[in-house]
N, C-alpha and C positions, 0 to 999 in steps of 0.2 A: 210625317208618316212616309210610309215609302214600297215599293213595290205591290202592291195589291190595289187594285182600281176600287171606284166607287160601288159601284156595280155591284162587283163583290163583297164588301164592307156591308155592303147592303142585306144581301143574302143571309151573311153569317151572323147579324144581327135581327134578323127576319127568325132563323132557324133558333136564334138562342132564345127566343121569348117563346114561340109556337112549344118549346121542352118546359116551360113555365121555371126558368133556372132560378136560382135565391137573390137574393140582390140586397142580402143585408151582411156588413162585413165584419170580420171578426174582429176582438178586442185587440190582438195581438198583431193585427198590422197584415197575417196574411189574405191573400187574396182571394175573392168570393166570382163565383161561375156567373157571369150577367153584369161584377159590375168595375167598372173604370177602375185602374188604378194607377197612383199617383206617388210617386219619392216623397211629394210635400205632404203628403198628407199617412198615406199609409206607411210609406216609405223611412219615416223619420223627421222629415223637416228637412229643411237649407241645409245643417250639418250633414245630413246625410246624404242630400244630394252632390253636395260638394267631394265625401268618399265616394261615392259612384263615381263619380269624373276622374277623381283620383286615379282607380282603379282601374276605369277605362284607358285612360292615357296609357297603362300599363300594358292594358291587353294586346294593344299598337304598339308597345314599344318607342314610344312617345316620349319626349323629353317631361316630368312635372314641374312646369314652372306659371308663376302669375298669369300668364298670357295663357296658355293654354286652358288653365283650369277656368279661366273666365270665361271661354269659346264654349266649352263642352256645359258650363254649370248656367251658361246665358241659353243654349239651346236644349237645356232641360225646363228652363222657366217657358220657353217660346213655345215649347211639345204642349206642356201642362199634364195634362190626367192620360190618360191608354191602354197601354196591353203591361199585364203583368209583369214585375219584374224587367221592364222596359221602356225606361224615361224618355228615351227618344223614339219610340214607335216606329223602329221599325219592323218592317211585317214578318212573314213566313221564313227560315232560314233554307234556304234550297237545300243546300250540303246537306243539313241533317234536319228531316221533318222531327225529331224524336225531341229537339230542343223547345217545340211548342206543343199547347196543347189543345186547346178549343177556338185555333183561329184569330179573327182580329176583328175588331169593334171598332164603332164610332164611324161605322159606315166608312171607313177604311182601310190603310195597313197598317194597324196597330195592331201587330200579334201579341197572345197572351205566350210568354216564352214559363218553363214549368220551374226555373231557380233563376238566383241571380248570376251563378256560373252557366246558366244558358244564356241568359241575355248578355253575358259578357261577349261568349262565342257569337251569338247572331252581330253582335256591333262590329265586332269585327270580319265578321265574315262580308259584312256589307260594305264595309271600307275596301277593299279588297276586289270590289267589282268596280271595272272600268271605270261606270260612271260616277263614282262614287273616290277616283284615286286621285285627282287633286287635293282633295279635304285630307284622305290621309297624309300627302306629301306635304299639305302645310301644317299641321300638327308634326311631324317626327322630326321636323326642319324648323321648326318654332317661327310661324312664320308668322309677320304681325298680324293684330286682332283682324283688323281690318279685311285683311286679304283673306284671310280664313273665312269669315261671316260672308265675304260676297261669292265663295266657290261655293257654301252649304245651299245660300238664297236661291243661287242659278242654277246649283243643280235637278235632279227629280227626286230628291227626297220627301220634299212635302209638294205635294200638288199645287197649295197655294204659293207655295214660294215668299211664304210669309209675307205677301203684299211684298214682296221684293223691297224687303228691309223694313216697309213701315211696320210692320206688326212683330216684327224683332224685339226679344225683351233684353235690357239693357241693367239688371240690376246689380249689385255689387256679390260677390262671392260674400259668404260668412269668413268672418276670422277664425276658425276652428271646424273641423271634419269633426264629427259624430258616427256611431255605430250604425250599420243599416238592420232598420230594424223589420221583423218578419221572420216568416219559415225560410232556409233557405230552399226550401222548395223539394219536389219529388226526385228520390236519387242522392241526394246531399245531406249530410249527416253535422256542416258547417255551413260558416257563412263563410261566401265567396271574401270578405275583406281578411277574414282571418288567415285565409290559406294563401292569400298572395302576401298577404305580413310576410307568413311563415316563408315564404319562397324567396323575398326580400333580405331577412334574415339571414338564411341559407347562404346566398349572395354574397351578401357581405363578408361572411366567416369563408367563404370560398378563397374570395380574396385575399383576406387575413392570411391565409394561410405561405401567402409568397411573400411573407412581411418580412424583413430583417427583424425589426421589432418583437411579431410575435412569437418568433423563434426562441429569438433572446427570453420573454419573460417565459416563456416554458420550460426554457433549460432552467432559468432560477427558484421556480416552483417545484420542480423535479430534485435540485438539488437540496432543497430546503426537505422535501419531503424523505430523501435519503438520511441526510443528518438525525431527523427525529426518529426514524427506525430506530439507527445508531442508537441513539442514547437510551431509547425502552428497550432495546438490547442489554445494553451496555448494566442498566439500573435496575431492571428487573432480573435479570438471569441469577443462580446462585454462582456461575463461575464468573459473572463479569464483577458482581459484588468480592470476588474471593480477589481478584485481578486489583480492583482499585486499593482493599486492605496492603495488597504485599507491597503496591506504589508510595502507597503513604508510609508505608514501614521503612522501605527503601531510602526515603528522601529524607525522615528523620536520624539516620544512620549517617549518611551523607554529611548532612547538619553536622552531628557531634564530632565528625572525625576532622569536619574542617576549623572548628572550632578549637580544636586543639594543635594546631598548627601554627597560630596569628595569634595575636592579641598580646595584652599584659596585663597584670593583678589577676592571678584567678583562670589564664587561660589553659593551664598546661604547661609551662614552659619552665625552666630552672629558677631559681630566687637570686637574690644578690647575694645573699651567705652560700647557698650551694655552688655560687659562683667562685665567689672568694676560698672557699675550702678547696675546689678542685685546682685553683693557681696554688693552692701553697705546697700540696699534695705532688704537683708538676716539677714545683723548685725544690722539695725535701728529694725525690727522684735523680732528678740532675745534678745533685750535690754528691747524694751518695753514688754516684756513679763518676761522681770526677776523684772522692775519693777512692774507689775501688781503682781508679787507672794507677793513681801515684801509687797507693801499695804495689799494684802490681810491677809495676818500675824500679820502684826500690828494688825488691825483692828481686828482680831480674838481675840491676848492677852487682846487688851483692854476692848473688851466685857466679855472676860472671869475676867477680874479682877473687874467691875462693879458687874458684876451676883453678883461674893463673898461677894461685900461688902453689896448690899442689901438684903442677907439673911444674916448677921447681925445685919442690921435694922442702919444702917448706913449708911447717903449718903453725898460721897464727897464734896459736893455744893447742900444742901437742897433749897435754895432760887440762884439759878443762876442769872447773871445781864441778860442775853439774852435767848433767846427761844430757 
């Protein structure tokens, strides 16, 4: 417990009976006006004291590691039962009285705080006072168990100083955090574990976001989701359907013209008779045309040897039998 004397503890447990307040607790874990409460009991159990710790290391800005969560989860067994939403009893939160509500019990400073996002504030706000900033500088610096447990003993947080260690409780963390369970109290519409997830979360994808990595699979999600427009374009439209008909038509065109180009038996191409007819067609050509030279040659000498003889004045056949 911590900052509120006995005296006063006194008082406000003097005052809370004299209102004849209820002192029977609900099923549901929230907390009842007159009576103690407890993480182990109302709270959830060990799982969920073990989130509380969690989640306080958080609120420090606290490394979570073994060592730590056993400091915070061993001085929530040593507190026991207190003030509302307040496993470590501590009292009143100066900064902001609005974070408690009807004081503190047990004839000390175990304030009743009105959520468990208040009692996150009050633990921290009390780390934060002088007396109290060793304990935070060994939590955020993960500093051994040991040395941690001897700045909480010696300091003024619990009057008794826990017999200065003998009355220290020592027992093992759970293996697994569970839900805290309860209202999260007046104001809060959630519970305090959910909305630091949620900020955790947050966090992470912050980071994410300077990743080489997660650049990369976004771009290839992006273009994946391009592509499949494309093709419900492409397959739905009546002009993308008209586009893929002319392609297919196109390349069956393609086909037959190459096809008649290559090949043999059947491709298009000349036969071995069509072959053989155009050489002889070639040398009937050639012939008659070497014939047509010599006619013409003869026929040349022979005029030329006339011409001669009639500018001698002599003619081979003056009187011819025919015309």
């Amino acid at each position: 417990m911590a900052n509120i004397t006995t005296e006063q503890g006194a008082q406000q447990k003097k005052k809370s009976q004299q209102n004849n307040q209820p002192t029977q607790l609900a099923d549901s874990g929230t907390p009842q006006a007159g009576v103690p409460w407890s993480i182990f009991e109302q709270g959830g159990g060990s799982g969920a004291a073990l989130t509380w710790a969690e989640d306080a290391l958080r609120e420090i800005g606290a490394p979570l590691n073994t060592t730590n969560e056993q400091v915070i989860y061993d001085w929530e067994e040593s507190e026991g039962g207190g003030g509302w939403y307040n496993p470590l009893n501590q009292g009143d939160d100066p900064n902001d009285p609005s974070l408690t509500s009807t004081g503190s019990q047990y004839d000390g400073g175990a304030a009743n705080y009105v959520s468990y996002a208040a009692g996150f504030q009050g633990f921290k706000d009390y780390l934060n006072m002088d007396q109290f900033s060793d304990i935070k500088q060994d939590l955020t610096q993960s500093a051994p168990y040991t040395d941690t447990v001897t700045d909480i003993v010696n300091s003024p947080w619990a009057a008794s100083h826990y017999g200065y260690g003998a009355n220290w409780n020592t027992s093992p963390i759970p293996s697994h955090a569970s839900a805290l369970k309860g209202s999260a109290g007046i104001g809060d519409s959630i519970e305090t574990t959910s909305f630091i997830s949620g900020i955790n979360s947050l966090s992470n994808l912050t980071g994410d976001l300077t990743s080489a990595d997660f650049w990369e699979r976004i771009g290839l999600v992006i273009f994946g989701i391009i592509l499949v427009i494309i093709g419900i374009i492409v397959l739905v439209m009546p002009a993308g359907q008209s586009a893929l008909a002319q392609t297919a038509k196109a390349a069956r065109q393609v086909n037959t013209i190459k096809g008649g180009f290559g090949g043999s038996g059947g491709s298009g191409g000349p036969s071995p008779e069509e072959r053989a007819d155009r050489d002889r067609r070639l040398a009937l050509a050639e012939k008659n045309t070497e014939i047509g030279s010599l006619k013409a040659s003869t026929a040349a000498k022979r005029e030329a040897r006339l011409s001669s003889k009639r500018h001698n004045g002599k003619e081979p056949n003056p009187q011819p039998a025919h015309n």
